[in-house]
N, C-alpha and C positions, 0 to 999 in steps of 0.2 A: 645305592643311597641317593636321596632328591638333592635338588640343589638349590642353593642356597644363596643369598644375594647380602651381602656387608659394605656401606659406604663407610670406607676410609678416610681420614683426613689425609690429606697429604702433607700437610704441616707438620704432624705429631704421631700420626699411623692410629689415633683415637679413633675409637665406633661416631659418625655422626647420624644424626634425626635430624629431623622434620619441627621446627619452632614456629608453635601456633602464633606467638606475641610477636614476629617480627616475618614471619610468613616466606621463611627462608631455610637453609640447612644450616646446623651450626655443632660446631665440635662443644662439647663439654668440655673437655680436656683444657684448650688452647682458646676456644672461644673466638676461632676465624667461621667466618661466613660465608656461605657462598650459595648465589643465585640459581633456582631452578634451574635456569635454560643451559646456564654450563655444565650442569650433570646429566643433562639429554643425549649429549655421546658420549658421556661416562657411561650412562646406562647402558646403551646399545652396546657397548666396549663388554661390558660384564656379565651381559647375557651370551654372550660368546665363547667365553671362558669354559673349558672344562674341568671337572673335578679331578681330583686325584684318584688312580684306580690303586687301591690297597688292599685288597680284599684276603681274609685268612681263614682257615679252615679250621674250626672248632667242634667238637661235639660233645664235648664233656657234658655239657645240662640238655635235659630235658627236650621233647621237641614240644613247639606248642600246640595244641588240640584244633582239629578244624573250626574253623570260624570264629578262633581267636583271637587273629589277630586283621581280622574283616574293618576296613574304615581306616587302619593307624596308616601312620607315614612318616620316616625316621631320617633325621638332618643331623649335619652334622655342623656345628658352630666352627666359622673360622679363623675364630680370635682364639680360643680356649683350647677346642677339640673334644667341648663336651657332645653328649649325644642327645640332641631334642627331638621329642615324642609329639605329634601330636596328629588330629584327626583329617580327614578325607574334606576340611571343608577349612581347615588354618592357612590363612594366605599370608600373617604376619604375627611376629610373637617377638618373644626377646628372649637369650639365652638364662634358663635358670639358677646357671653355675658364673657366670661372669657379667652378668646383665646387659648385653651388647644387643640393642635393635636387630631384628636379620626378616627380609621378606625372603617368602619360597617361593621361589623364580619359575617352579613345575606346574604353581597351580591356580596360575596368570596365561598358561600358553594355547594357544588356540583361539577358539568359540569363546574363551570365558575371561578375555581382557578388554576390562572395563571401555567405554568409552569418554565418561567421564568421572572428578573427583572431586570434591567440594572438601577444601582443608581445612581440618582442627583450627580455630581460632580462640579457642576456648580452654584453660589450662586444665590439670588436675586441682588448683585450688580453686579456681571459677565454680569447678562441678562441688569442691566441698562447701564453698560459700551459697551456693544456691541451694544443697537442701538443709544447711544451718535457716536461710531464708524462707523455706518448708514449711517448718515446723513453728517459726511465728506468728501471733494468732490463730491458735488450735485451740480452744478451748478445751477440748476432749482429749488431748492427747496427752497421756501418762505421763508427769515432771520428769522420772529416773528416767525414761526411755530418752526424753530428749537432752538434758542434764549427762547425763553417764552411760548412754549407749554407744558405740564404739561402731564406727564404718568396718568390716570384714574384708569388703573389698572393693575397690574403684579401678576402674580400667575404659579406656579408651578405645574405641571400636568403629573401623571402616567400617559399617553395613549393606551389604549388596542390596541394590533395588532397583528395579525395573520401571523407566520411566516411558507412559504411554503419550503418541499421540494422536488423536484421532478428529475424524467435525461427525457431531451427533445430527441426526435430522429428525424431529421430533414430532407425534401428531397426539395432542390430550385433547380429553372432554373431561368436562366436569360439573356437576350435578351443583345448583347454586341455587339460594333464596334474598327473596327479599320480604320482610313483612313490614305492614301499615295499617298502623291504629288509629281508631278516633273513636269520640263517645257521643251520644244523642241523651236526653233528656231519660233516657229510658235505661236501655244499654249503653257496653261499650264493646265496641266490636275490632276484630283483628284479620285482617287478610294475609295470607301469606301468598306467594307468586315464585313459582318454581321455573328455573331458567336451565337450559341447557350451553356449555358455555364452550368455546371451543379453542385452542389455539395450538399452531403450526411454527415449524420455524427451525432454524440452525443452529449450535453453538460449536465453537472451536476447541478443544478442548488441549493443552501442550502437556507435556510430561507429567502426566498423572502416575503419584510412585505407588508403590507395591513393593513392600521388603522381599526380596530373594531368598530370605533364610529361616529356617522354619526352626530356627532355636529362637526369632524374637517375635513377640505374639502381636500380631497387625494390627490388635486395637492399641496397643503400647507404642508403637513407632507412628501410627497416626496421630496420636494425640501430641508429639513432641509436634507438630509441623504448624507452618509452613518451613522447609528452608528457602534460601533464597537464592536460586538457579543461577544467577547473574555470575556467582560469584563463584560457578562451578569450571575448572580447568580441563582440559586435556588430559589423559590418565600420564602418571610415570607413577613407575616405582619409588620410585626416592619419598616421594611423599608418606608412602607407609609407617618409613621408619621410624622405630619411637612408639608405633600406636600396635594393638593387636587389628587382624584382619581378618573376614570370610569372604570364600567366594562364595558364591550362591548358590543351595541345592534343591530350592526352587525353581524351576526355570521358566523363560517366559509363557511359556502354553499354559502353564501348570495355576502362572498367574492373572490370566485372562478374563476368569470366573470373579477375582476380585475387582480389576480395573471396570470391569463392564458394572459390576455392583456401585463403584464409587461414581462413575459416568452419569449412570441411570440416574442415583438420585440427585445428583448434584443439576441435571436435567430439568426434574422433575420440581427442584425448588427454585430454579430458577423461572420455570413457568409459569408456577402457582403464584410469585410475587406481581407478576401482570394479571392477577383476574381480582379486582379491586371493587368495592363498593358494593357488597352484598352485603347478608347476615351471615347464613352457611354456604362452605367450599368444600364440595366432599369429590374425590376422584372420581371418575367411572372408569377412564381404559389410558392407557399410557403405551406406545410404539416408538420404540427407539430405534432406527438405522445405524449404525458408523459407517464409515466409509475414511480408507485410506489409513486406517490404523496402524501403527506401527510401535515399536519399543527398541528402546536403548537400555545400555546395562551402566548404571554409575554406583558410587560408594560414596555415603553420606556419613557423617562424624557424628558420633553421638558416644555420652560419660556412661557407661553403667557402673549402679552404686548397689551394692549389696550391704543390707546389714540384718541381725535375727534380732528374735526379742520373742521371748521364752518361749522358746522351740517354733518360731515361724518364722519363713524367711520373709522378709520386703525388701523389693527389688524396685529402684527409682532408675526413671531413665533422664539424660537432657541432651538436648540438641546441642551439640560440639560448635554450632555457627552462632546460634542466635541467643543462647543460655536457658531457654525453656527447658521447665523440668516438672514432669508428672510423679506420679506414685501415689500407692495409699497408704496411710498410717495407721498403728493402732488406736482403739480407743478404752479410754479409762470408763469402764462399767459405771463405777462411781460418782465421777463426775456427771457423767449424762446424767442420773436418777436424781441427782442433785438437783440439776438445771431444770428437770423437769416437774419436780415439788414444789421448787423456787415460783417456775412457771404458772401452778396450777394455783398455789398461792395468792402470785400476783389475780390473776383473772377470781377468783374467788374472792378476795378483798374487791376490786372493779364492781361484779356481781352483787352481791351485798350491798357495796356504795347505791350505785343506783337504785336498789330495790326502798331502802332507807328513803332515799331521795321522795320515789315517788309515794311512800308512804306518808310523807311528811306534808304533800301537794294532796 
């Protein structure tokens, strides 16, 4: 059986977490607090620790079928004694028979502990007041959905992500015009003047991220961003606690195809904003270098909010630091055809007016 990690108070023997709002550990129970840095040889202390060897020989049920039980990994809670289940990629959860925080200490060890971790500063009611602030001017979006639709589920989530660094060295051309008109007694005439344009140059590029985990969809954890690096720590466990966790089953190779993706064009627009004072800018060839690339592995905080609406799920994500929050919403069929009669209305009365007008001249 894996093992398992529970900060204790030592005040009261309560489960403590990780409190976004005062950026410390604190017991629920007894409500003492205590500083990161003194649970730093806490930690160390606890990854030390061995389990209990209890093991029993049963066969009464069933055996399970090959490749059925492929991916699980089985912990055992040390407040309770209940038996938590979960997958090949859960680094933190909370027990579902006593509700006690617990990180799994097996699947932090090696290659795959983080470097750094940017903490929750953002509560579970932050995440419910920011998509209440969603759904505020919507036009389109169904009264009962927003009125009496019911969140299914919110949870809080370290997300693995691989942060890149690298210096780009860049060489574009690009295809550009300029046209000049003027008229004669006669004509009026237009020249256009086609330029070949060129530019060269470096950029630095620091921790460009790349989620690790290929349960959250890359355009969804980019659109919560920026977070803000400043404010990212040195990993410890203890921070987990409280929130769920993945490690990463992306790995850095695996993510390389996207970072050089976000590199290139971030590149490519930054070039383009120095070729100034034409009409048309159209690319012709684009060559990117890196040089000196590297990555790091941290875990970023972000709310995931699940709720349905007749038989679909919508899944809202927000940034755990800054409070951004993406997602799409239904829309009311109705309303739109509405808006859009309204619409045609309005410009049809317009239309009409001025035709009246100039009949009347």
């Amino acid at each position: 059986m894996a093992q398992l990690q529970e900060y204790k108070c030592p005040c009261c023997g309560g489960a403590i977490a990780f409190d976004s709002s005062i950026q410390k550990m604190k017991c629920p129970f007894c409500d003492t607090e205590f500083e990161m840095e003194a649970l730093a040889g806490y930690d160390r202390e606890l990854k030390n620790e061995q389990p209990d060897q209890m093991d029993w020989e049963v066969s009464a049920a069933p055996e399970w079928q090959a490749g059925e039980t492929e991916g699980l990994r089985t912990y055992l809670c040390k407040s309770c004694g209940g038996e938590i289940i979960g997958d090949e990629n859960t680094a933190a959860t909370s027990c579902p028979y006593c509700g006690n925080p617990v990180v799994m200490m097996g699947q932090f060890a090696g290659a795959l502990r983080p470097d750094y971790v940017i903490p929750f500063k953002l509560d579970k009611k932050a995440a419910k007041d920011a998509l209440n602030r969603h759904y505020k001017n919507k036009p389109f979006l169904p009264k009962v959905f927003k009125n009496q639709n019911h969140i299914d589920e919110i949870k809080g989530i370290y997300v693995p992500f691989w942060l890149f660094d690298a210096k780009a060295e860049a060489k574009l051309r690009y295809r550009a015009t300029r046209v000049r008109s003027w008229s004669d007694s006669n004509y009026h005439y237009t020249q256009t003047s086609y330029y070949a344009v060129m530019r060269a140059g470096s950029i630095g590029f620091e921790r460009v991220p790349v989620d690790g985990s290929s349960q959250m969809p890359d355009d969804l954890m980019e659109s919560i961003e920026p977070f803000d690096f400043s404010e990212a720590v040195d990993f410890q466990t203890a921070y987990l606690a409280g929130y769920l966790a993945d490690k990463y089953d992306v790995d850095a190779q695996q993510s390389i195809e996207r970072a050089n993706e976000r590199v290139k064009k971030s590149t490519q627009d930054s070039f383009r904003e120095t070729v100034q004072g034409y009409v048309t800018v159209l690319p012709e060839s684009t060559n990117v270098q890196l040089h000196n690339g590297k990555a790091h592995y941290a875990l970023y905080p972000v709310w995931i909010l699940n709720t349905t609406w007749k038989g679909t799920k919508y899944t809202f994500a927000m940034n755990g630091q800054t409070g951004k929050l993406v997602g799409d919403l239904p829309v009311d069929n109705g309303a739109f055809v509405r808006w859009l009669f309204g619409l045609w209305g309005i410009i049809s009365a317009a239309a009409f007016g001025i035709s009246y007008l100039m009949w009347l001249l």
